[in-house]
BASE-790201 format. One line per 10 residues: number of its first residue (from 1); their letters; for each residue x, y, z of N, C-alpha, C. Coordinates in nm, 2 decimals. Each point is the difference from the previous one (the first is absolute). Example, Ala and Ser with C-alpha at 12.3 -4.5 7.8 and 13.67 -1.06 7.14 Angstrom:
1 = as = 1.32 -0.57 0.78 -0.09 0.12 0.00 0.09 0.12 0.00 ~ -0.04 0.11 -0.07 0.09 0.11 0.00 -0.08 0.11 0.08
//
This chain:
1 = xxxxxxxxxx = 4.52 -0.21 -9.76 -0.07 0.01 0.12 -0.08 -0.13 0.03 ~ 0.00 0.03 0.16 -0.10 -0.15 -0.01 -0.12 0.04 0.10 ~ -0.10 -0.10 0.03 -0.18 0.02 0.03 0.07 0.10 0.16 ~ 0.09 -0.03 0.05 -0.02 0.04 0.13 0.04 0.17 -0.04 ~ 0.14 0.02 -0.07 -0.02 0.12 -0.02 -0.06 0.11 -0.09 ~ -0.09 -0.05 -0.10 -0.07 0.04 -0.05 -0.12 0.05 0.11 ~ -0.08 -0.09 0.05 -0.08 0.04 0.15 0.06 0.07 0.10 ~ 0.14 -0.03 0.07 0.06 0.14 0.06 -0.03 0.14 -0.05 ~ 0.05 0.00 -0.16 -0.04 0.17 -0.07 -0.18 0.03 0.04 ~ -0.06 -0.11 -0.03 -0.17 0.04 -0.01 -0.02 0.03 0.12
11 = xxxxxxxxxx = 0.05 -0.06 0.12 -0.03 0.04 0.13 0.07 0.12 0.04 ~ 0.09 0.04 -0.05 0.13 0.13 0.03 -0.10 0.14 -0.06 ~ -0.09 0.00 -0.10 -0.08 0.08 -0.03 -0.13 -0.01 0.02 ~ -0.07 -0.13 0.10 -0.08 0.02 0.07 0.00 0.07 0.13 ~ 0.15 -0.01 0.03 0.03 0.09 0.17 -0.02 0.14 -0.07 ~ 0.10 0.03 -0.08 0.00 0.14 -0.03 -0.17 0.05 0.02 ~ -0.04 -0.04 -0.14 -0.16 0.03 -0.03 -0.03 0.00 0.16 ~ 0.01 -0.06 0.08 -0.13 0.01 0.11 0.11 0.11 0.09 ~ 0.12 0.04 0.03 0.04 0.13 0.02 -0.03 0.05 -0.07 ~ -0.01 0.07 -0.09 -0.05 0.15 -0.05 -0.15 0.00 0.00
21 = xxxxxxxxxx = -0.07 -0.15 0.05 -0.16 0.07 0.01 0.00 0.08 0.15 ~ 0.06 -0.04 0.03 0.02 0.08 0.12 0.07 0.14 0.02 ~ 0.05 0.05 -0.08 0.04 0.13 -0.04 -0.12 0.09 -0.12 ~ -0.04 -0.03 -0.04 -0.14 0.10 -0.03 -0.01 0.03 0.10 ~ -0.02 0.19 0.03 -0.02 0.07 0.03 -0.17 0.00 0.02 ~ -0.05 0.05 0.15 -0.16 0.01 0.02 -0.04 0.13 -0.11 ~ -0.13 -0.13 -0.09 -0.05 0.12 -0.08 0.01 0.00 -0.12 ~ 0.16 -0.16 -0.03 0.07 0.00 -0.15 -0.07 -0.14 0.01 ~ -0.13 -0.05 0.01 -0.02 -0.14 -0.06 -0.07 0.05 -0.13 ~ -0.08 0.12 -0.01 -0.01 0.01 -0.11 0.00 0.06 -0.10
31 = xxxxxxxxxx = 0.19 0.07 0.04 0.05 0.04 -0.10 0.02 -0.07 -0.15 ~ -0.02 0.06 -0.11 0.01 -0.03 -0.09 0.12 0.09 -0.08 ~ 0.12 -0.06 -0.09 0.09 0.06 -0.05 -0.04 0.09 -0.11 ~ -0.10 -0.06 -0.09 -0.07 0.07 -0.13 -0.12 -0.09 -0.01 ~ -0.09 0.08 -0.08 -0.08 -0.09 -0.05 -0.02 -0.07 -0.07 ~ -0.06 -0.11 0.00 0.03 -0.17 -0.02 0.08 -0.10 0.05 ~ 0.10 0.09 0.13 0.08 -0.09 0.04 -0.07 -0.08 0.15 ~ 0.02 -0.11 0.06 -0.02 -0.07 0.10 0.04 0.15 0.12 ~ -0.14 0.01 0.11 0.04 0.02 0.11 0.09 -0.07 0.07 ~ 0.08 0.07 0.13 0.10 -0.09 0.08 -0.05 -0.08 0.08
41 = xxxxxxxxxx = -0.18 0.00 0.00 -0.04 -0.13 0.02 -0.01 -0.09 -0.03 ~ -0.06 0.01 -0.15 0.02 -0.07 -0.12 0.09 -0.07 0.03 ~ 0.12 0.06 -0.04 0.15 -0.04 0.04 0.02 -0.11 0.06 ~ -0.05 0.06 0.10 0.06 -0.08 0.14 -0.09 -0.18 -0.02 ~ -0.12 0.04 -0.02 -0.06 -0.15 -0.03 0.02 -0.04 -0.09 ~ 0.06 0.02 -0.11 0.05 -0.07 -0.11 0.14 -0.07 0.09 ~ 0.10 0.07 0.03 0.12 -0.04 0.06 -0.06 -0.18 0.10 ~ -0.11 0.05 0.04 -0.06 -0.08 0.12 -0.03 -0.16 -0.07 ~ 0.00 0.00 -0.12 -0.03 -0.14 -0.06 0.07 -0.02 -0.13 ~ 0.04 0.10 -0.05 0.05 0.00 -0.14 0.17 -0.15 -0.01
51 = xxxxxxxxxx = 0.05 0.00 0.13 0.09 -0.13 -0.02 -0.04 -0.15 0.00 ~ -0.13 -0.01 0.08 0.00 -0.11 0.02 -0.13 -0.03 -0.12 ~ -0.04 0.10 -0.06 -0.09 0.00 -0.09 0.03 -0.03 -0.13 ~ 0.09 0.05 -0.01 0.12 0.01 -0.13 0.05 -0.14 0.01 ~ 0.03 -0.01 0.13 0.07 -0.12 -0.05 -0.07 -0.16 -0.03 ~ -0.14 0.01 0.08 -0.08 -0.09 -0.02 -0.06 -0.02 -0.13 ~ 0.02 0.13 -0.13 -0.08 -0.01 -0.05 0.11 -0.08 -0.13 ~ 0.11 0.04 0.04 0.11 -0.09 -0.09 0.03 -0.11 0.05 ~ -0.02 -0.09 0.12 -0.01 -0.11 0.02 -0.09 -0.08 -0.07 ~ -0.19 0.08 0.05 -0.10 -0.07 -0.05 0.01 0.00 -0.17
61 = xxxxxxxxxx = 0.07 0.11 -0.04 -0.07 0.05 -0.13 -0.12 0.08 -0.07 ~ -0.01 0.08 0.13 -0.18 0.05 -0.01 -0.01 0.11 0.11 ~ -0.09 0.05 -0.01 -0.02 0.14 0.09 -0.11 -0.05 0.12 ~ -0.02 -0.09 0.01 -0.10 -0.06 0.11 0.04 0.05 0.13 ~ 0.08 -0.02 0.05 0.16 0.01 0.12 -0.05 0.15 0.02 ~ 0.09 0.07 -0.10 -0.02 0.09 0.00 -0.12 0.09 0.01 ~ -0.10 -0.01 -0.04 -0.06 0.05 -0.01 -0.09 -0.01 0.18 ~ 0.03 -0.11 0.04 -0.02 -0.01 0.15 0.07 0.06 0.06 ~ 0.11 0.00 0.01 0.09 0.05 0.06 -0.03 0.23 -0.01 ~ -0.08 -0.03 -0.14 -0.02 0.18 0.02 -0.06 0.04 0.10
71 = xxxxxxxxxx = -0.16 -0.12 -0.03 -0.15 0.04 0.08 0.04 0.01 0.17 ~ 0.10 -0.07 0.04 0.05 -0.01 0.12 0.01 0.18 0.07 ~ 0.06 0.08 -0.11 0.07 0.14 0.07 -0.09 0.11 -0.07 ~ -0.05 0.00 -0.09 -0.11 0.06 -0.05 -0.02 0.16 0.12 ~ -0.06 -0.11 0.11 -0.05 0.10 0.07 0.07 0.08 0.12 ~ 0.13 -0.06 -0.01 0.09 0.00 0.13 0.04 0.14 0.05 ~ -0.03 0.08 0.10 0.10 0.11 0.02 0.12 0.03 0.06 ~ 0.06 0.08 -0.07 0.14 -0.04 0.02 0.08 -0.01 0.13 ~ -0.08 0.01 0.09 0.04 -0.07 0.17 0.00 -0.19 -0.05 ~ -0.07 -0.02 -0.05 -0.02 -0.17 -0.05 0.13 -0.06 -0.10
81 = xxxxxxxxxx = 0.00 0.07 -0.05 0.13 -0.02 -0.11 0.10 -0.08 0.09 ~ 0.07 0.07 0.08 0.12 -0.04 0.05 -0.07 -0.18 0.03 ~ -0.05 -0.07 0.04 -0.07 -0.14 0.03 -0.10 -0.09 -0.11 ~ -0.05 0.07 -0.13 0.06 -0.05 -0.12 0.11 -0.07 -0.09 ~ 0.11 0.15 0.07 0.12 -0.04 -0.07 0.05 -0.12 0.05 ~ 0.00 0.01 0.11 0.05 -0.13 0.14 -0.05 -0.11 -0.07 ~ -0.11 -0.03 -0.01 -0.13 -0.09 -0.06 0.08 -0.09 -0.16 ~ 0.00 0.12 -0.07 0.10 -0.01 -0.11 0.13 -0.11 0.00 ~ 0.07 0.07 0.07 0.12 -0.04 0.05 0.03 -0.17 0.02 ~ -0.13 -0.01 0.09 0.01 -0.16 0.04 -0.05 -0.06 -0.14
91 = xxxxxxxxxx = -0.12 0.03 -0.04 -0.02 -0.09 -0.13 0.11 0.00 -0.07 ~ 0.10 0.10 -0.05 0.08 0.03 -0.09 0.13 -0.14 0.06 ~ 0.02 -0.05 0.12 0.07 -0.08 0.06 -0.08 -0.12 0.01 ~ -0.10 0.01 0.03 -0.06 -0.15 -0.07 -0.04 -0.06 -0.14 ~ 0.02 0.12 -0.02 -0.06 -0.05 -0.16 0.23 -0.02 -0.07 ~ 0.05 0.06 0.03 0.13 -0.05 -0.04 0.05 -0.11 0.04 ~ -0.04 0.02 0.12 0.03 -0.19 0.08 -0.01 -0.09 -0.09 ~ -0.10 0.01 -0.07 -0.06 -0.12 -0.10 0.05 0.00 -0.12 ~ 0.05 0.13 -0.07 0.01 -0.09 -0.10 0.19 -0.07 -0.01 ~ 0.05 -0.04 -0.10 0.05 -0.09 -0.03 0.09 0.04 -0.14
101 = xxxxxxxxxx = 0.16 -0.04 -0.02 0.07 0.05 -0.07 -0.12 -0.02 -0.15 ~ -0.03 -0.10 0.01 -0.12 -0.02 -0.19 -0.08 0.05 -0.01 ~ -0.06 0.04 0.14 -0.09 0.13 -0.04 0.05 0.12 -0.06 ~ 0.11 0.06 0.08 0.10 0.10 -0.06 0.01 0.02 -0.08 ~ 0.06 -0.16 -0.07 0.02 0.04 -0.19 -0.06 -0.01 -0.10 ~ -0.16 -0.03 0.05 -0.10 -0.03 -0.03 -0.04 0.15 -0.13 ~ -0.03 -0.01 -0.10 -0.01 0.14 -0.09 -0.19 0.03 0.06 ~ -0.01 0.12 0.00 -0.13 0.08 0.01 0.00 0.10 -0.08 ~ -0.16 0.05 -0.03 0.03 0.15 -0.04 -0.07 0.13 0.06 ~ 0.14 0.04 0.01 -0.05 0.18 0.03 -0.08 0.01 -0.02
111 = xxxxxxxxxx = -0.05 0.15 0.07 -0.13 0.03 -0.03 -0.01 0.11 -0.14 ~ 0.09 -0.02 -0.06 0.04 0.10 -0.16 -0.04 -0.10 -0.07 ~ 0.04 -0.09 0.03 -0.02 -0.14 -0.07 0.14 -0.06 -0.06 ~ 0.08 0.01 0.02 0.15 -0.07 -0.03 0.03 -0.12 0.14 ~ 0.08 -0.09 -0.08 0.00 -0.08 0.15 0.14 -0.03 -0.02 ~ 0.05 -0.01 0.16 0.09 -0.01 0.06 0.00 -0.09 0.10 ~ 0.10 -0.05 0.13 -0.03 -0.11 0.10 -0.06 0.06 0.07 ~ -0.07 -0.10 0.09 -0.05 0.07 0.09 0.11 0.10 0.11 ~ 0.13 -0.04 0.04 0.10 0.06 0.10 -0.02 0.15 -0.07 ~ 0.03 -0.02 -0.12 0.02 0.17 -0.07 -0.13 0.05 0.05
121 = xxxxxxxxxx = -0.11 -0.01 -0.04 -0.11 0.01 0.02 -0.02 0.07 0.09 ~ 0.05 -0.06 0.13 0.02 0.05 0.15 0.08 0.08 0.03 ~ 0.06 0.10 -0.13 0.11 0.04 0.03 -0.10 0.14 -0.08 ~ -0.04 -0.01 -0.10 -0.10 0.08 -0.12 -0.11 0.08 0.06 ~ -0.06 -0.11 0.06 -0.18 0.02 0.07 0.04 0.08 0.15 ~ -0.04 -0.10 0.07 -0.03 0.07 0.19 0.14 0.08 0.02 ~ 0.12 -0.01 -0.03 0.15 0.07 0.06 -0.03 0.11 -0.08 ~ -0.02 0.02 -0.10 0.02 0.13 -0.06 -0.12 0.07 0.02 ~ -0.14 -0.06 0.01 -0.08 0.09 0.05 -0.03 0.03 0.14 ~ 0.07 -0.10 0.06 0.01 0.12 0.18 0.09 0.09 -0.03
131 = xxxxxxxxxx = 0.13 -0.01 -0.10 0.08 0.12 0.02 -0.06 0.09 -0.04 ~ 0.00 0.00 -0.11 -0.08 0.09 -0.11 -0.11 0.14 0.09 ~ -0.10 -0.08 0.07 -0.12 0.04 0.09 0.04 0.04 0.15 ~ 0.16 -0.04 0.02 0.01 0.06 0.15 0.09 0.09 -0.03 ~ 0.05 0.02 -0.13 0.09 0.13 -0.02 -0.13 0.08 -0.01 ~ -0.11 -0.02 -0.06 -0.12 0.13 -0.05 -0.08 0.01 0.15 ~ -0.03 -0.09 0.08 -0.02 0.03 0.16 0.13 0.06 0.05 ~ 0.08 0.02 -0.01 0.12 0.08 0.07 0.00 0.14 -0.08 ~ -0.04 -0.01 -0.14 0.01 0.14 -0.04 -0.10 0.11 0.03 ~ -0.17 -0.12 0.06 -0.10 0.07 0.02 0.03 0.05 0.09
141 = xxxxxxxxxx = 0.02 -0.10 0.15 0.03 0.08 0.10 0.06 0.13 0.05 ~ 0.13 0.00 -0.09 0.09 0.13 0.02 -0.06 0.13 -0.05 ~ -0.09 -0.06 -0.14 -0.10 0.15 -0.05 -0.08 0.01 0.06 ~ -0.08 -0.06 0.07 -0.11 0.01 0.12 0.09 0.05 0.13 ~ 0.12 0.06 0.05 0.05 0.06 0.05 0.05 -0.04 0.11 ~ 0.04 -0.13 -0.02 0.13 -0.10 0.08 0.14 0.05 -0.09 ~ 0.04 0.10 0.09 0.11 0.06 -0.06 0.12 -0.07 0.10 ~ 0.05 -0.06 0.06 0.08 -0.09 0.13 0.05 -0.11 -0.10 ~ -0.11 -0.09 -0.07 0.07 -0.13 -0.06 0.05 0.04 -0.12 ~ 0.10 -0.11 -0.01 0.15 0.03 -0.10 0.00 -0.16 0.00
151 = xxxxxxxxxx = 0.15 -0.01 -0.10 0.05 -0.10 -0.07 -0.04 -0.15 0.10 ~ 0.06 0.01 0.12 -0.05 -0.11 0.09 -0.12 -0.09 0.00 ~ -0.07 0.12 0.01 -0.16 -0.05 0.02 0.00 -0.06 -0.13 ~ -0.02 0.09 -0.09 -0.02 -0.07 -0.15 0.07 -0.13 -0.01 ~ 0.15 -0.07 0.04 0.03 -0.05 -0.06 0.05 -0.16 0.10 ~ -0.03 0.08 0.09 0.03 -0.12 0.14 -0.10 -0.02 0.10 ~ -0.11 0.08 -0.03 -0.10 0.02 0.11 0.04 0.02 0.12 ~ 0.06 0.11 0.04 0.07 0.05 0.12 0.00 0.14 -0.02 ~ -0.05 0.05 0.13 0.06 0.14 -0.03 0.14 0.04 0.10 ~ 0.05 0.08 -0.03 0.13 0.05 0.04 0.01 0.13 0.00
161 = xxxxxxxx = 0.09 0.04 0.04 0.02 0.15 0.00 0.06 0.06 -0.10 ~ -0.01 0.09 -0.03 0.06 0.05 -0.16 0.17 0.02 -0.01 ~ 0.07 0.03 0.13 0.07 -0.01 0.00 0.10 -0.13 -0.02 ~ -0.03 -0.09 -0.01 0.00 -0.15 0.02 0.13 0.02 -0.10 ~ 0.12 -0.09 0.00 0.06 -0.02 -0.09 0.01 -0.13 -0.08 ~ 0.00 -0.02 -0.10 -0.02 -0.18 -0.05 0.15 -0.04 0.05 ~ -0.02 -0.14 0.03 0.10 -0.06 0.08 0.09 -0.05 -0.17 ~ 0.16 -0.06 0.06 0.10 0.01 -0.08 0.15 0.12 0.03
//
């Protein structure tokens, strides 16, 4: 993979994420699945910074980034999310603009503490945790009684009809 498609996937699960904040059902922001788990607000503002947060923090090496990037949504309600994510989005395209194949191969360490390049990194941190968190915002929503969204929404940010057949 290279910098452009590795950021195509981060951006491909920032569209998703910001459809399905839009599918919470009125009434499900603060549904909770069990206890201890993130509301689908929660959710939803983690989704809202967690890529470009993630990813800043394996560029810089440090939670600084990040940790800005939280204070930003903290308070956000989830009418706000959807322009966050947006917000996201562009840093996530400027901030890749910049870097550079040696930065790429540059080693950093996880936040477990094992180190790998930074490209993997970007593959480890912000991509897996928008998936990760917009599959658990898709599962909130449907238990909070968005019973309509299916495979699509989850997985293309689109909704469709159920009847839909996959092409082929």
């Amino acid at each position: 993979m290279n910098k452009d498609e590795i950021l195509e996937s981060i951006l491909l699960e920032c569209d998703v994420a910001r459809h399905l904040v839009g599918k919470v059902p009125a009434g499900g922001d603060d549904y909770r699945q069990s206890e201890g788990q993130r509301t689908n607000l929660e959710v939803a503002r983690y989704l809202a910074f967690c890529g470009i947060g993630g990813t800043l923090a394996m560029i810089e090496g440090g939670w600084d980034s990040y940790q800005a990037w939280s204070a930003k949504v903290e308070d956000l309600s989830m009418a706000e999310i959807p322009g966050a994510i947006d917000a996201q989005k562009a840093a996530l395209v400027e901030t890749f603009a910049g870097l550079t194949d040696a930065d790429l191969a540059r080693e950093v360490t996880h936040p477990m503490g094992h180190t790998m390049t930074l490209e993997r990194s970007l593959l480890e941190i912000p991509l897996k945790w928008l998936t990760g968190y917009r599959m658990q915002l898709f599962l909130g929503a449907k238990a909070a009684g968005n019973d309509d969204i299916w495979t699509p929404d989850c997985w293309m940010g689109v909704s469709k009809p159920r009847d839909t057949q996959p092409a082929g």
